[in-house]
Every structure is written in structure tokens, then in C-alpha cells.
N, C-alpha and C positions, 0 to 999 in steps of 0.2 A: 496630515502628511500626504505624498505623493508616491505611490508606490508603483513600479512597473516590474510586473513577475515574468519570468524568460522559463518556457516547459512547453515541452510538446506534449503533454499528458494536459487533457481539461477535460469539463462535460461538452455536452452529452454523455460522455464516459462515466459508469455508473460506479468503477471499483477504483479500488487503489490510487497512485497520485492523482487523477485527474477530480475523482470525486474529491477528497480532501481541498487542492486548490481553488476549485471553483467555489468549496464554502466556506474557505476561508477569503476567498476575494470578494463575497459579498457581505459576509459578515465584516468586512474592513469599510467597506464603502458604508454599510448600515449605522460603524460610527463615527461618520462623519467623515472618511477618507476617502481620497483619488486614487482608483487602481486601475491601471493600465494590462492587459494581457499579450504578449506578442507566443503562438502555440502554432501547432499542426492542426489540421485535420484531422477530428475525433474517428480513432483508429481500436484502440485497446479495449478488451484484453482479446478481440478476434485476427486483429490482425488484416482487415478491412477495412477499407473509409466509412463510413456513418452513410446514410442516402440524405443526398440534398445538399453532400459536401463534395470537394472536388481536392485530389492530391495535389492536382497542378495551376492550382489559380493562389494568388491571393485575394481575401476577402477580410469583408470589418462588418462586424456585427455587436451588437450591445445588449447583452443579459443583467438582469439584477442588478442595472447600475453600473456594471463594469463593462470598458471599451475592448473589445477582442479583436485581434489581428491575427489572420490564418493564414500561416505563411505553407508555401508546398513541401512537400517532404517525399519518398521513395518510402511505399511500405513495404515492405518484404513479407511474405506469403510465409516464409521459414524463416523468422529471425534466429538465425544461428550467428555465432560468433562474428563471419565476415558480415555479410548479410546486417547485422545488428550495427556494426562499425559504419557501416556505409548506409544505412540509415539514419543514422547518429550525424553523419557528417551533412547529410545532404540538408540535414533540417538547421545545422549550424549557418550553413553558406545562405540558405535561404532569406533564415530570418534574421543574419548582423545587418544589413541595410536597413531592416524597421527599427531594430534594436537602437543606430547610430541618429535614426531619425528622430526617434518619442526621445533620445537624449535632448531635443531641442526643450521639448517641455519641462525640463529641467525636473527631476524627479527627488526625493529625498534618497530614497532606497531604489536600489536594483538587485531583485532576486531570481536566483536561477535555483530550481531544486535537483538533485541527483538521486535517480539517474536520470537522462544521462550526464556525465562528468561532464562531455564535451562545451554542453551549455553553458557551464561556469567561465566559458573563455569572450566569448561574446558578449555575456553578461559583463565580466569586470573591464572591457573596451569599452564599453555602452555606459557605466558608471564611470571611469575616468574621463570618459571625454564630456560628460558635464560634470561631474565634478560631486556628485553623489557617494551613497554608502554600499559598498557593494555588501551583500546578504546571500548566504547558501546554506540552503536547509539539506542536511542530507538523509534521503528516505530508506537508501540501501548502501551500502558499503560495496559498491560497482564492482570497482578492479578488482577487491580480494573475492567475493563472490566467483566474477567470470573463472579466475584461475583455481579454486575452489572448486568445483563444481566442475570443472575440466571444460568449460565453454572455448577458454582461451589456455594456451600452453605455451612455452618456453621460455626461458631463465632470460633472456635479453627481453622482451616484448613484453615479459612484467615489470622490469626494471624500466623501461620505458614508461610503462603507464604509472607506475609507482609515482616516479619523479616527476611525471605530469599530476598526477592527483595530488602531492605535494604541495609543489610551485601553486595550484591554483588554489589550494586549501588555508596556502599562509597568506597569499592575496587579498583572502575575502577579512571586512572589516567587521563581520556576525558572522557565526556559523550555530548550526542550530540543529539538533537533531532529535529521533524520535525513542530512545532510550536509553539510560546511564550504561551498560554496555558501549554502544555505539558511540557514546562520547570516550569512556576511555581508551576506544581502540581509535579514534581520532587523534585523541591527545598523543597518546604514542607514536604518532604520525610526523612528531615535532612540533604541534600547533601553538605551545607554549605560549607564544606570545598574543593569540586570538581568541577573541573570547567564545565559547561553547557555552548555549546554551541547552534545557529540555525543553523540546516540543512534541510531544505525544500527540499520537493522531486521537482526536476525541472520537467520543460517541454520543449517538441519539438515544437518552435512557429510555426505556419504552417502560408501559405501564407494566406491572408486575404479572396481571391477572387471564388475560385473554388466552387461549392455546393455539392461536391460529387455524381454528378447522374449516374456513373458507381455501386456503390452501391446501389442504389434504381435498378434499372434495374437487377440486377443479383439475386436480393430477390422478385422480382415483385410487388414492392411500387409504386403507383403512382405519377409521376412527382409533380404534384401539391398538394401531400400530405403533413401535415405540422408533422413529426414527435418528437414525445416528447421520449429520447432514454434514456436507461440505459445501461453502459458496463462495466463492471468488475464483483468480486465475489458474488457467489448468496449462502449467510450464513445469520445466525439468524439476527447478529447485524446490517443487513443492513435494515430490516423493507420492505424487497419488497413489502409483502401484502398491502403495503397502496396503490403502486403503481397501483397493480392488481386490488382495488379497485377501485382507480380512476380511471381508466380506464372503470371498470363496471359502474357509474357516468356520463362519457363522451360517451356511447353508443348513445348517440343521435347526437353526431358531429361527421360526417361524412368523416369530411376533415382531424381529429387528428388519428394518428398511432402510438400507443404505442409499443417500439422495447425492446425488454430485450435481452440484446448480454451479452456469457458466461457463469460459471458452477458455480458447487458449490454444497455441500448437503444439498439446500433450492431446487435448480432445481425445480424436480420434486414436491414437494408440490403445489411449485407457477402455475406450469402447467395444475393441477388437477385444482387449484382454479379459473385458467383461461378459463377452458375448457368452450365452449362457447362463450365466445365472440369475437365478432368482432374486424376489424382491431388490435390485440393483437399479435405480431409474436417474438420467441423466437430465438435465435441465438446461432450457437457457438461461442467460442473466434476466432475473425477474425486475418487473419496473420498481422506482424506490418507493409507491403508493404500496405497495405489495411487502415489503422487505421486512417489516416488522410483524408481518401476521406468518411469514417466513420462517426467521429467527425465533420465534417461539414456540412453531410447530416442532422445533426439534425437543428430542429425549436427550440429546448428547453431542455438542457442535467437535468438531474432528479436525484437525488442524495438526496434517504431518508437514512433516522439513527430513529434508536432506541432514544426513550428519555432517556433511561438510559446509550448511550455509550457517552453523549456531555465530550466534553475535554478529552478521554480516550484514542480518535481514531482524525486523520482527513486524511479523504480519499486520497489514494496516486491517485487516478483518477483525482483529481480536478485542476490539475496542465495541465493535456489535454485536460480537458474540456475548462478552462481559453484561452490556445492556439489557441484552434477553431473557436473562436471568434464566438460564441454564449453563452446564459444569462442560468445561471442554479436556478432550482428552487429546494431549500433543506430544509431537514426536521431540524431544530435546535432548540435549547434553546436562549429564547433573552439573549444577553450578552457572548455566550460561543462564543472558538474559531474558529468554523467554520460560525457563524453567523456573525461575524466580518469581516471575509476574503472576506467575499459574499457581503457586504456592499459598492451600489453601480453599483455591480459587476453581482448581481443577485437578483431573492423575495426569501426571507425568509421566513417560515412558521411553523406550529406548528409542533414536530414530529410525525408519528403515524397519522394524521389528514388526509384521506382521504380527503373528502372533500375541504379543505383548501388548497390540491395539485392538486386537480382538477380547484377549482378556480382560480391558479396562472398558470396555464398551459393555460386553456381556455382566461383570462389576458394578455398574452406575446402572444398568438398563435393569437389574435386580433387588437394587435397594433406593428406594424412593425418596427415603428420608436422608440417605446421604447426597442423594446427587442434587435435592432442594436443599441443604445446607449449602456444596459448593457453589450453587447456582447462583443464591441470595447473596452471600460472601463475594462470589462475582459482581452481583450488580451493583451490588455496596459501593465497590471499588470504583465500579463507573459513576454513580451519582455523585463521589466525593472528589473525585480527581482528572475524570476523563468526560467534565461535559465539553460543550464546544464555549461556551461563555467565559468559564474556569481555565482554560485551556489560552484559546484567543485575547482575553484579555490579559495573561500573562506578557503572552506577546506582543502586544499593545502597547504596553507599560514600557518592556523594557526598549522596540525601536525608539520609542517616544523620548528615555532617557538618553539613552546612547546619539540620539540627533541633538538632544538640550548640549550633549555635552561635549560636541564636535561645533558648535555653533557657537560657546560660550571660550572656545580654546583660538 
């Protein structure tokens, strides 16, 4: 097959969509497929261009078999609501010209992932005008997020974006996304008539045994330190502060090290909030040679949310955290989809609750034998259902039939 993916999110980028697409655009190529990439400017999660990249050029470069095309984009320093809008736009205008062009190479599939929405609209131009399957995975639930979380407000400019998220949702020929949650609050969307599938972001199962102590040692953690970690994006909808508080809460134990690895335009706030305390240490994003001696060093991976992102979002980290084979403790709604996933797997708690993450932390950090049950129960989970092989070849299968079965009509 022929595949050309439409995202301003790729690597160099080491989290969330960008890492995900890049391996899954070589793990396509690896069998036996043509993947085309039209992206930005590796920007995410700092909000910075990468060195060696340029905002305002296009460029064509080829990684792991796949053809990239870097189209310019406006990054904004403070993606806030407008600021995000208008970065969202400039990256649209940029790259429908490459998008209208690689239509000549006639592709099978054209995908665009969300966020952001906007992409889905050039994507399914760029699929109708050669005559292709338009495909849209979507990674977060955008519009209801933004207005959720108060990024974006008022009762007519949701109904705009609604019926824009709509219209382009019932257009696409696949939609795909990364939990049954996420698909029912799709379906409710009206999608009735498109087909939804699952695609969970995999993981790298890591070996069961190592503790990581080359990473303790290079940050000057103490060996016998029992750390409680955070890694990925540091943004609004992630609710750090609750962490930074428990943290302040936990100032009396001695033994717990709270790590926050990564960026973000929350960074800095969080830092100001932390100033002062003890064992508190912030990180940058560690190289992915690194990540698994990382994710092991932790005692206890920590993974808050906002109460208002439940079923909107579910963190593409959780998929490495699971691998690590240690128990995470997260902020959720009883009942949503990320509290279901954990079940078993991890404690659950209130979102926003300080306190009640401090208790779950101080809880698993005191009893060994329960939080290596949850951990193994974790990793379980990852070796059966979330590799990237098990994952990817699902999705293989089914572009593969759904092309057999638009070729054969």
C-alpha cells in the first residue's frame, strides 16, 4: 500500500503524536509499504524549532525509509487558545500545496491524525482529488478538551467547531482511535455510518529485571531513594500542580523523590510553585537510548489529569509506563476510561486531589509486595495487548481489507 500521513507532530520529537507516528511510519515501510510524510518542523513538547530545523523553509528529508516533507508553520511561544488556532491554521495553508501535489503519486490511504482537527480538512481534499481512502486516527478529542478545560469558551464558537468536527468526522472513510471510551464518545458524534476502529498507542516492553541505577547516578538520586516520576508533556490539561503539591504534603518523607522529566508551557509555573522544596527535581526530556533505564528507576509512575479532560484524552505515556513494570497512580473519574485501564494495574484516585495522591504514593511506596503485584499485572497487560507488532499489525490487516474491499466494489 501507499500511504501519505498529514501531522505536524513527527520525530525528532520524542513524546506523544509525533513519537507514535514516526513508528509507526517506519514500522509500515518495514512491511513492505510506501509512506509518505507531509509535517512541521519538529517543535513539541517545548514549543521551539529543533536546531538544524527552520520554521520558515520547506524541506525533504528521508528517515527509516520514509519521505518527509517539512512544511513551515508559526510556533507560538504560548500556545494558548488563539495563538493555538493560528498555529493550527498556518500549518494547514502551508502544507495543502504538498498535500495536492504527492496526490499525484496516487496514494491508497491519506491520513491525517488529531490533533489538530484542522488537518483532517486538507487531508480529505488531498484524498478526493486522487481518488484515495481518507483515514483519521484521532489521539485526543480536541474540541471537547479545548472547551473543557476552558482553553476555548462560548456557546456559538463551540457549535462552530462541533459542526466542523462533525462534517469532517463523517467524511473520513476509517476513523481510528486510541480507546473504547474515545470511540463511544465518537459514535455519539453521529458517526453511525463510519467505521471506528481501536488503535492504542503501543509499547516497548522492557525487560522485567534492571532498576535503572545508571539514571539515578547521573541526576544524583540516591540509591535507596524510592522515587514517584512524571515524564512527558508539562500543559494545563495535565493538572501537575497537584503533583507539586503532594509533593509539598510528602516533605516529611525523606526516602520519596518526586522527578518531573520534560517541557511544556506549564514548565515554568510548576517550577516557581516548587521552589523550595526538597527532593523535588525537574528534568529535561531524556534521549529514548535512556528511557527505559528511566521508567524503571521509578518506585511509582504518577500520571494526573484534569477532572474535566476524563474520556477526552488518554495519555499516550501510559503504554510505557505499563512496560516498566511498575503500578501508576492517576488522577481519574470513577467509571472513565482511563480508570478502567488502571484497574488492577494501578490506585486510582480523585483528580485535582492532592492529598489523595499523596496518600496513594506514601501506600505503594510502603508496601512492596503490592505495588510489584500491580506492576507485573501492568506489564502483563503490555506484553499481551499493547506491543507495537500486536498493535500495528492489527492495523495492517484491517487498511489492507477495507482497500481489498473498495477495489473489489
Amino acid at each position: 500500500m501507499r500511504i501519505l500521513l498529514h501531522s505536524p507532530y513527527y520525530a525528532p520529537e520524542l513524546i506523544s503524536i509525533g513519537k507514535y507516528n514516526a513508528e509507526m511510519a517506519a514500522w509500515l515501510v518495514q512491511q513492505g509499504h510506501e509512506v509518505r510524510v507531509v509535517t512541521a518542523p519538529p517543535h513539541y513538547p517545548a514549543w521551539r524549532v529543533g536546531s538544524g530545523y527552520s520554521a520558515w523553509r520547506y524541506t525533504r528529508e528521508q528517515v527509516d525509509g520514509v519521505t518527509i516533507w517539512r512544511c513551515p508553520a508559526w510556533i507560538p511561544r504560548r500556545p494558548g487558545g488563539v495563538a493555538r488556532l493560528l498555529y493550527n491554521l498556518s500549518h494547514v495553508l502551508s502544507s495543502l500545496p504538498v498535500l495536492l501535489w504527492q496526490a499525484r503519486w496516487r496514494p491508497d490511504w491519506v491520513m491525517a491524525v488529531e490533533p489538530p482537527l484542522l488537518s483532517c480538512l486538507p487531508t480529505w481534499l488531498a484524498a478526493r482529488a486522487c481518488g484515495a481512502r481518507c483515514w483519521l486516527h484521532v489521539q485526543d478529542l480536541e474540541v471537547d478538551a479545548a472547551f473543557e478545560l476552558g482553553i476555548l469558551s462560548g456557546a456559538r464558537a463551540r457549535r462552530l467547531a462541533l459542526g466542523l468536527e462533525s462534517a469532517l468526522l463523517r467524511r473520513a472513510d476509517q476513523v481510528s482511535t486510541i480507546s473504547p471510551r474515545m470511540a463511544e464518545r465518537l459514535l455519539a458524534k453521529g458517526m453511525a455510518q463510519t467505521p471506528v476502529m481501536l488503535l492504542p498507542n503501543w509499547a516497548d516492553v522492557l525487560p522485567a529485571d534492571p532498576p535503572g541505577p545508571a539514571f539515578r547516578a547521573t541526576h544524583g538520586i540516591p540509591v535507596d531513594a524510592k522515587l514517584a516520576l512524571y515524564a512527558g508533556n508539562m500543559a494545563g490539561k495535565q493538572g501537575l500542580e497537584t503533583v507539586v503539591e503532594a509533593a509539598r504534603l510528602l516533605q516529611h518523607r525523606s526516602d520519596i523523590w518526586f522527578v518531573l522529566v520534560g517541557d511544556g508551557p506549564a514548565r515554568a509555573g510548576l517550577q516557581a510553585q516548587a521552589q523550595g522544596l526538597a527532593r523535588v527535581l525537574f528534568l529535561p526530556l531524556q534521549p529514548l537510548a535512556q528511557l527505559g533505564a528511566m521508567l524503571r528507576a521509578a518506585a511509582v509512575h504518577l500520571l494526573p489529569q484534569r477532572a474535566a479532560a476524563a474520556d477526552l484524552v488518554l495519555p499516550s505515556k501510559l503504554g510505557g509506563m505499563f512496560a516498566s513494570g511498575r503500578p501508576t497512580v492517576a488522577g481519574a473519574q470513577p467509571g472513565s476510561g482511563l480508570a478502567s485501564v488502571l484497574q488492577g494495574r494501578g490506585v486510582v484516585v480523585a483528580p485535582e486531589d492532592a492529598q489523595a495522591f499523596a496518600d496513594a504514593i506514601c501506600g505503594l511506596c510502603d508496601d512492596p509486595l503490592r505495588a510489584a503485584a500491580l506492576g507485573a499485572a501492568a506489564q502483563a497487560y503490555a506484553r499481551a495487548e499493547l506491543t507495537r507488532d500486536a498493535v500495528l499489525g492489527r492495523l495492517q490487516a484491517t487498511l489492507q481489507q477495507r482497500r481489498a474491499a473498495s477495489l473489489a466494489t
